[in-house]
Backbone atoms as SQL, in Angstrom:
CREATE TABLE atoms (id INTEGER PRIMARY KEY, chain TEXT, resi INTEGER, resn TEXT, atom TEXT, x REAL, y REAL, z REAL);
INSERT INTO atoms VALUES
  (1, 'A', 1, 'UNK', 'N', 130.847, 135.599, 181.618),
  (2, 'A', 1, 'UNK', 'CA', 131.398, 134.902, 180.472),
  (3, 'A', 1, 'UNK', 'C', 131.735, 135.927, 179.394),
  (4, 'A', 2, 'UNK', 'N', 132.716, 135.933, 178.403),
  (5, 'A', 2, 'UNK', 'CA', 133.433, 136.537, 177.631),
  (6, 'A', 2, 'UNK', 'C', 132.410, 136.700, 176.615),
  (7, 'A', 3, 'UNK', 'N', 131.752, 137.851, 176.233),
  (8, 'A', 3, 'UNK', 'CA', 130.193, 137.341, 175.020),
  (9, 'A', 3, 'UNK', 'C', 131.087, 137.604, 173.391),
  (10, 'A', 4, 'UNK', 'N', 132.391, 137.941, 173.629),
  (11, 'A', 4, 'UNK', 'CA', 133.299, 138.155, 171.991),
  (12, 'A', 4, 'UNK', 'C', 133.502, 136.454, 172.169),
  (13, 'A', 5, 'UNK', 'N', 134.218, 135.814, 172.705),
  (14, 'A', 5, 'UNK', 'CA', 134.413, 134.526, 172.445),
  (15, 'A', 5, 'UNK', 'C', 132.979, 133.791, 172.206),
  (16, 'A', 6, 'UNK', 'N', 132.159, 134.125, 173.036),
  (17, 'A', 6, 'UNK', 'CA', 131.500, 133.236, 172.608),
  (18, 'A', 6, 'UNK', 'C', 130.738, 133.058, 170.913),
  (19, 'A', 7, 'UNK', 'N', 130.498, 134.634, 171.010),
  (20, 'A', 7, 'UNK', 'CA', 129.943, 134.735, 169.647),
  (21, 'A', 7, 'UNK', 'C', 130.909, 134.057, 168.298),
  (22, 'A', 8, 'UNK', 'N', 132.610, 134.132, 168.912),
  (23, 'A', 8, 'UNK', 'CA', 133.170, 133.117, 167.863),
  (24, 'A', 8, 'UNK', 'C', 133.035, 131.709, 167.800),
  (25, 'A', 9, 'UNK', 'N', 132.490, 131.684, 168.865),
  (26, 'A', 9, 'UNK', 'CA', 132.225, 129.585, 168.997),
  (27, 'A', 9, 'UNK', 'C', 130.884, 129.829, 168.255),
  (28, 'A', 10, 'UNK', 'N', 130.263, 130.459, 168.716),
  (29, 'A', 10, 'UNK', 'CA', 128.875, 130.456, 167.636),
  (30, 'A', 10, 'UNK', 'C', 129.228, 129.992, 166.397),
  (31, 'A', 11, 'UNK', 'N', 129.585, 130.702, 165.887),
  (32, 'A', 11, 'UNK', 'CA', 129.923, 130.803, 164.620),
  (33, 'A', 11, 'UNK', 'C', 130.682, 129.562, 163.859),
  (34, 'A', 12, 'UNK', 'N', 131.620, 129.233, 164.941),
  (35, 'A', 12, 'UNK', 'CA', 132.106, 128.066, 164.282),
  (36, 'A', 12, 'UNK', 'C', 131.813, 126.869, 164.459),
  (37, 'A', 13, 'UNK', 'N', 130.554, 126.868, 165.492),
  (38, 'A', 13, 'UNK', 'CA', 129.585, 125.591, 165.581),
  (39, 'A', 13, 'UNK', 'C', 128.669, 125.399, 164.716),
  (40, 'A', 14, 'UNK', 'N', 127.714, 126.698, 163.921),
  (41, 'A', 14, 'UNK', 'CA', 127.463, 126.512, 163.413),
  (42, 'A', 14, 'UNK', 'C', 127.941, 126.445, 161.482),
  (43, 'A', 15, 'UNK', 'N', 128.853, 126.890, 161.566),
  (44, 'A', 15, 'UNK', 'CA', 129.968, 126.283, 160.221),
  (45, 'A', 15, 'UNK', 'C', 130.378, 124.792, 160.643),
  (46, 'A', 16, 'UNK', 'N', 130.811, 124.179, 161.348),
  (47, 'A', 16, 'UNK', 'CA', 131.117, 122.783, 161.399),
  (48, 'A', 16, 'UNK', 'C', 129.682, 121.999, 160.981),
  (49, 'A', 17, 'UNK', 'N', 128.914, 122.104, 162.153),
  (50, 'A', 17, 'UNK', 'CA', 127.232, 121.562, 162.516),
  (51, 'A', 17, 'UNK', 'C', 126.731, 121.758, 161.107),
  (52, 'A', 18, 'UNK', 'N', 126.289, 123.000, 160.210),
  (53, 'A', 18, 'UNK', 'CA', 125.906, 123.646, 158.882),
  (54, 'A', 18, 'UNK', 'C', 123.948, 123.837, 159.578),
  (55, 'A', 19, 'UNK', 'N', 124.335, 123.636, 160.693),
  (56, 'A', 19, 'UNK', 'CA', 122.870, 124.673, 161.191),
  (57, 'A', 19, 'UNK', 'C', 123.214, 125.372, 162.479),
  (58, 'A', 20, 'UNK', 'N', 122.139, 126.594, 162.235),
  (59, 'A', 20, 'UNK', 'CA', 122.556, 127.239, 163.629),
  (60, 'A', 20, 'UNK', 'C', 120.874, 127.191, 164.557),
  (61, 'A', 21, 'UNK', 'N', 120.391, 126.158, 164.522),
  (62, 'A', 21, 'UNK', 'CA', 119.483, 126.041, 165.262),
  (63, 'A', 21, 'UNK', 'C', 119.155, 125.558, 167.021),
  (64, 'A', 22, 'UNK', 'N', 120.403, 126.260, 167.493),
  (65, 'A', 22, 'UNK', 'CA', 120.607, 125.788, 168.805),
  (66, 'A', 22, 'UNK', 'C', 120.815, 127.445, 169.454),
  (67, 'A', 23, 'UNK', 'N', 121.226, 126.872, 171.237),
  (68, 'A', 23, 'UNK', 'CA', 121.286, 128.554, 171.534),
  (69, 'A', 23, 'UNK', 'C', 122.729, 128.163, 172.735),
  (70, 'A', 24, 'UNK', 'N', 124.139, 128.751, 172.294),
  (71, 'A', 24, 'UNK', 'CA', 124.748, 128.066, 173.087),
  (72, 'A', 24, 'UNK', 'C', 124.876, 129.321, 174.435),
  (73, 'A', 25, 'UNK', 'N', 124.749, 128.376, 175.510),
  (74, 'A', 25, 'UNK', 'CA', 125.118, 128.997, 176.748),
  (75, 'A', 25, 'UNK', 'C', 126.057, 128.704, 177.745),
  (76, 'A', 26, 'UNK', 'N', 126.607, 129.524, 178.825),
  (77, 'A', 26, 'UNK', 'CA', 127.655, 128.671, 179.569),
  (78, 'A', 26, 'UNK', 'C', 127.103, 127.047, 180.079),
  (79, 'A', 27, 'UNK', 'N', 125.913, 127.053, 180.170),
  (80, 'A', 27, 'UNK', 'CA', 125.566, 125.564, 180.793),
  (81, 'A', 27, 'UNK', 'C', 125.234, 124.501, 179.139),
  (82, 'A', 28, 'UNK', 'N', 125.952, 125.216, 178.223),
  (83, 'A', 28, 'UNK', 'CA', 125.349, 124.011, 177.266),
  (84, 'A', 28, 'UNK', 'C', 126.298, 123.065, 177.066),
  (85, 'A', 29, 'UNK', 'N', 125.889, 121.716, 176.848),
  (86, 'A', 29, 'UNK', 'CA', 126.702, 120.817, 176.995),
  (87, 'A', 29, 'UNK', 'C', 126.110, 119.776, 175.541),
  (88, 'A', 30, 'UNK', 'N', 126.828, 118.474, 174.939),
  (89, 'A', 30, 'UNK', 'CA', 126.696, 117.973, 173.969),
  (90, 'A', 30, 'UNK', 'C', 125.442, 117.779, 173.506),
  (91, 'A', 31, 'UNK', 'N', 124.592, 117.431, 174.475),
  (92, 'A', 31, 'UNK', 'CA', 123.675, 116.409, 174.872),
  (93, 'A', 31, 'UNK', 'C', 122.317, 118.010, 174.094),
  (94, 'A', 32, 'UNK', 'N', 122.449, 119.120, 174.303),
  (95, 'A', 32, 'UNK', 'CA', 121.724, 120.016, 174.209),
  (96, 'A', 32, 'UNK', 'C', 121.770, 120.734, 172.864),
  (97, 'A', 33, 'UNK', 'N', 123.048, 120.093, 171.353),
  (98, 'A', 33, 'UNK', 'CA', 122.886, 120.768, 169.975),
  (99, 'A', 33, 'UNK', 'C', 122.688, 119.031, 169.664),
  (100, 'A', 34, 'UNK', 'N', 122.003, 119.629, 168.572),
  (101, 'A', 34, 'UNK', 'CA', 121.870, 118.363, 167.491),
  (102, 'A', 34, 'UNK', 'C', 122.946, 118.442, 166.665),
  (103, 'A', 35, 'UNK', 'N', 123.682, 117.257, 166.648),
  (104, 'A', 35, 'UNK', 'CA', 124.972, 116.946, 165.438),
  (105, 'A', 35, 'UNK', 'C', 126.428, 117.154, 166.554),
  (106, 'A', 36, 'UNK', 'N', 126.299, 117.772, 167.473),
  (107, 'A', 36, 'UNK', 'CA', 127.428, 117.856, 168.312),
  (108, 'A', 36, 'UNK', 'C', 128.286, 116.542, 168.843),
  (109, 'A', 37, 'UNK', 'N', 128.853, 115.424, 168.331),
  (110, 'A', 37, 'UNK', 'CA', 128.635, 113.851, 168.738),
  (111, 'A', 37, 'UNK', 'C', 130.139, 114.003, 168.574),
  (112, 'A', 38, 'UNK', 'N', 131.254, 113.203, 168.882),
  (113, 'A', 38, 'UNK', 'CA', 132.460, 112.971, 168.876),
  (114, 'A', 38, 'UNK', 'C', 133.325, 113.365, 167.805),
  (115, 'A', 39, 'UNK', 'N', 132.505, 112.925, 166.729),
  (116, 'A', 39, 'UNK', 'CA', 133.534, 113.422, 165.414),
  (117, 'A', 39, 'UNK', 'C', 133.345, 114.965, 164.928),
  (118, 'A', 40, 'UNK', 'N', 132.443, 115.684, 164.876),
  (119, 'A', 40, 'UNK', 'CA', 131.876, 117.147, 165.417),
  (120, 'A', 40, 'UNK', 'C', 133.117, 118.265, 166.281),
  (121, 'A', 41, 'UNK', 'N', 133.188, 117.173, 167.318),
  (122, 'A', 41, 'UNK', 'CA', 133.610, 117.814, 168.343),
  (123, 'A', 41, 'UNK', 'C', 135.313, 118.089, 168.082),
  (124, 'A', 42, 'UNK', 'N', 135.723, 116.995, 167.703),
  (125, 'A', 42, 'UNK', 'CA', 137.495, 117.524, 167.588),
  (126, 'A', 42, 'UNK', 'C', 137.045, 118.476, 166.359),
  (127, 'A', 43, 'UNK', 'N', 136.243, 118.488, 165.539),
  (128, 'A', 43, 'UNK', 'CA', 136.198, 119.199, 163.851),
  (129, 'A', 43, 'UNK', 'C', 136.030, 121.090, 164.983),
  (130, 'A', 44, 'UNK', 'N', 135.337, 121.348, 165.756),
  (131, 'A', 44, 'UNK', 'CA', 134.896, 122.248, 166.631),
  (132, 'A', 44, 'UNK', 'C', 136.337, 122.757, 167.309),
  (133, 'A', 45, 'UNK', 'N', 136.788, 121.761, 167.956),
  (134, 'A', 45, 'UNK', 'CA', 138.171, 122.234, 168.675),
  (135, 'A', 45, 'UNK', 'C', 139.306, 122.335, 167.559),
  (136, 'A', 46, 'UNK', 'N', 139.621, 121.663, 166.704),
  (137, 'A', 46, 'UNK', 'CA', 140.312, 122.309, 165.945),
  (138, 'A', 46, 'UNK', 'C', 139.769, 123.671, 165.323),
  (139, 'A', 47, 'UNK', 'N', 138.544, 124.216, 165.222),
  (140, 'A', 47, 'UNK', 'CA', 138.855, 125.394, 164.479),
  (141, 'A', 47, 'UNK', 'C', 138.420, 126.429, 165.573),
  (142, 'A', 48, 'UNK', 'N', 138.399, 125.954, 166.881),
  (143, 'A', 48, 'UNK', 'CA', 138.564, 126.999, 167.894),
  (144, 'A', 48, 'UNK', 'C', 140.077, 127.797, 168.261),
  (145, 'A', 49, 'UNK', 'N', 141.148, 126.350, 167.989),
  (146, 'A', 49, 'UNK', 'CA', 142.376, 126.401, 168.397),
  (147, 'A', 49, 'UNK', 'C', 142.602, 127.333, 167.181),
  (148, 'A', 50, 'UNK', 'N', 142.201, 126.807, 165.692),
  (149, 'A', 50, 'UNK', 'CA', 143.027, 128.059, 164.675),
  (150, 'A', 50, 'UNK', 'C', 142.180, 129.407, 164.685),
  (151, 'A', 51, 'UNK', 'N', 140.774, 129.378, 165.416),
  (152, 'A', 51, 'UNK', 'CA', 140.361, 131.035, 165.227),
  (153, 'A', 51, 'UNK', 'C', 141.646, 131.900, 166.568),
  (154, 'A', 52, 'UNK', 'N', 141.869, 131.080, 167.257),
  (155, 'A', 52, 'UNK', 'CA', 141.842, 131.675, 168.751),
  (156, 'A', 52, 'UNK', 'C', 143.289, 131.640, 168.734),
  (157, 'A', 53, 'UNK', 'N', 144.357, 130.771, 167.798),
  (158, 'A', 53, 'UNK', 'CA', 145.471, 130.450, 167.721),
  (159, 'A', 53, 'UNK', 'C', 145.845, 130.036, 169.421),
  (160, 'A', 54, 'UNK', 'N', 145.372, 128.988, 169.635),
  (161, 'A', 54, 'UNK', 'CA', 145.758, 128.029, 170.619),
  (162, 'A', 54, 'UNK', 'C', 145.821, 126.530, 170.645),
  (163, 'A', 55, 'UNK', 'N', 146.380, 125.765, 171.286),
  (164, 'A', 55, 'UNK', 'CA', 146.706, 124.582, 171.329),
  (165, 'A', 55, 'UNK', 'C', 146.108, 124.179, 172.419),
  (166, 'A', 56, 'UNK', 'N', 145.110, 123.295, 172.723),
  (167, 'A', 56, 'UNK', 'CA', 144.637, 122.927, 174.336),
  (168, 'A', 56, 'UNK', 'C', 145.440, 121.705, 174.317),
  (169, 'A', 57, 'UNK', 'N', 145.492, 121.438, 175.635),
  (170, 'A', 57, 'UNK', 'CA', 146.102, 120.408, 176.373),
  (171, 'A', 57, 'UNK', 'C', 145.327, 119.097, 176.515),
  (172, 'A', 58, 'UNK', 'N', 145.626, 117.963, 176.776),
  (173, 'A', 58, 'UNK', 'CA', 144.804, 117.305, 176.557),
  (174, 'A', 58, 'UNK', 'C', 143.867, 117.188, 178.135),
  (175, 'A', 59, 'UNK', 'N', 144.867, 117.537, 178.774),
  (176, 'A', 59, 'UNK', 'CA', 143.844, 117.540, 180.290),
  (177, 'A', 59, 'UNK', 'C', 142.495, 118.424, 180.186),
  (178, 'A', 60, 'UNK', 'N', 143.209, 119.781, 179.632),
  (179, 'A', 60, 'UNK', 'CA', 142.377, 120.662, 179.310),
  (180, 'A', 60, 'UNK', 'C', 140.940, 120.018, 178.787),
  (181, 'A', 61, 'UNK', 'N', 140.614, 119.636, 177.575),
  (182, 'A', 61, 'UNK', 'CA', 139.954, 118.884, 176.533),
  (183, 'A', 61, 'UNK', 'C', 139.278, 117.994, 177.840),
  (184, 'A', 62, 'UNK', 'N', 140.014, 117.393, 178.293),
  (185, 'A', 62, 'UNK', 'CA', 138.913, 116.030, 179.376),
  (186, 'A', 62, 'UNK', 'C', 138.138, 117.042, 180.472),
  (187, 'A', 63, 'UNK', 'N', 138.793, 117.768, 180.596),
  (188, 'A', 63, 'UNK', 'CA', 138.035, 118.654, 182.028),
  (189, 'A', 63, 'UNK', 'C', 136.846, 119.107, 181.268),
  (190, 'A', 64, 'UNK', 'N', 136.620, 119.856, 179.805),
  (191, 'A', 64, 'UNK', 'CA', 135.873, 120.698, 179.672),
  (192, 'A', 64, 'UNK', 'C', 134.238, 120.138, 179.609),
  (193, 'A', 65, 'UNK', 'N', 133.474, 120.556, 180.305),
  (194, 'A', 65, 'UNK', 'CA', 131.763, 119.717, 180.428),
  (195, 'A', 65, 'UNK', 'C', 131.263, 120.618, 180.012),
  (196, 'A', 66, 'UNK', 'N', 131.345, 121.772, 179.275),
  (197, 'A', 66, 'UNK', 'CA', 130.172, 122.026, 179.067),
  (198, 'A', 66, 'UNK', 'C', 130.736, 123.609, 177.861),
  (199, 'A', 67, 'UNK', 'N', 130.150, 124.542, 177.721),
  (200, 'A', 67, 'UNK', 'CA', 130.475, 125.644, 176.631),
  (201, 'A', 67, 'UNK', 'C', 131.323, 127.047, 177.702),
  (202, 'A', 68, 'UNK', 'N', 130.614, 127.104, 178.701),
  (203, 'A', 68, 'UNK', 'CA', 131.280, 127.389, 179.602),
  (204, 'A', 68, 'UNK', 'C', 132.690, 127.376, 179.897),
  (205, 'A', 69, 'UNK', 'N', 133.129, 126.167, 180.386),
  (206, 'A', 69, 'UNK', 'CA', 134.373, 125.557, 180.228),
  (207, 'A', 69, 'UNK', 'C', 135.402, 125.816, 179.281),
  (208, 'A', 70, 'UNK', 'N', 134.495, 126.269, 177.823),
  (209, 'A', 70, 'UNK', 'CA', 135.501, 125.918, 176.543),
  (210, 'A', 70, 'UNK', 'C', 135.585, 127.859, 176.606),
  (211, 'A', 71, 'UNK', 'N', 134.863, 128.250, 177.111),
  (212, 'A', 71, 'UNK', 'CA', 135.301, 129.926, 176.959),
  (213, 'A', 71, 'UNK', 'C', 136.173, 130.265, 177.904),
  (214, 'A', 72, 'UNK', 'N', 136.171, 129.830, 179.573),
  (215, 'A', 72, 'UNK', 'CA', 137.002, 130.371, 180.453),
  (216, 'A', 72, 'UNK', 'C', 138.567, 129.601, 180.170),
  (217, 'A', 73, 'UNK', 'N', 138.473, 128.851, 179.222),
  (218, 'A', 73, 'UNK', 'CA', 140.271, 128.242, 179.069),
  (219, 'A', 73, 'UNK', 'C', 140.461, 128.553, 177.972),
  (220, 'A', 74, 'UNK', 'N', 139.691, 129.461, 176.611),
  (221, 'A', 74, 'UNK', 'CA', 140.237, 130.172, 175.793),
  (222, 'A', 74, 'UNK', 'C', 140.870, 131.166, 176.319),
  (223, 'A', 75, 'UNK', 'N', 139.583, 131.865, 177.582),
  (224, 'A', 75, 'UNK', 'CA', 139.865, 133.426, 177.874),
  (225, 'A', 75, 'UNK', 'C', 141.370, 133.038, 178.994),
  (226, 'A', 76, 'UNK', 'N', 141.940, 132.315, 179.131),
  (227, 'A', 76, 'UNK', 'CA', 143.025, 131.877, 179.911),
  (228, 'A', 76, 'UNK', 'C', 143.852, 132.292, 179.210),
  (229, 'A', 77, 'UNK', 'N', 143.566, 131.339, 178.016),
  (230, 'A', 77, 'UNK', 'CA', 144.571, 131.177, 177.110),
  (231, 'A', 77, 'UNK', 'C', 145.268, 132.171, 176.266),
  (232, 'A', 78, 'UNK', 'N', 144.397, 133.048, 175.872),
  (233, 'A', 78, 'UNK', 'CA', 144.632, 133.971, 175.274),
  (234, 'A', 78, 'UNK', 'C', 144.744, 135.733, 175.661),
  (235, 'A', 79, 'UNK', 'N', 144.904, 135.424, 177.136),
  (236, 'A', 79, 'UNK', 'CA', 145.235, 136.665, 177.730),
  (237, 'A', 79, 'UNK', 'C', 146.741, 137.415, 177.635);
């Protein structure tokens, strides 16, 4: 897994969330941060798309299960 991307999702999970009391890994999924719940989550993907300057797809978005997921279709994306 890409550890520069991830450390930017860090970051902007915990700026959305306003705690960083979680530990994200490729297997982390909603169910595993506190505050991560639907409305969170587009607030998260939008400021992934403007750190990373990308647009996901919406297929993209339904496929992704887990943190994992959301790094290997940045690192797609932005190659």
């Amino acid at each position: 897994m890409d550890s520069t991307i991830l450390d930017k999702i860090k970051v902007i999970f915990s700026n959305v969330l306003e705690h960083s009391d979680f530990n994200l890994t490729e297997s982390t999924t909603t169910k595993d941060v506190n505050g991560w719940e639907s409305s969170t989550h587009m607030m998260i993907i939008t400021e992934v798309e403007t750190e990373f300057d990308i647009e996901f797809e919406l297929d993209e978005l339904w496929s992704m299960k887990n943190v994992g997921d959301l790094v290997r279709i940045i690192a797609l994306k932005t190659q």
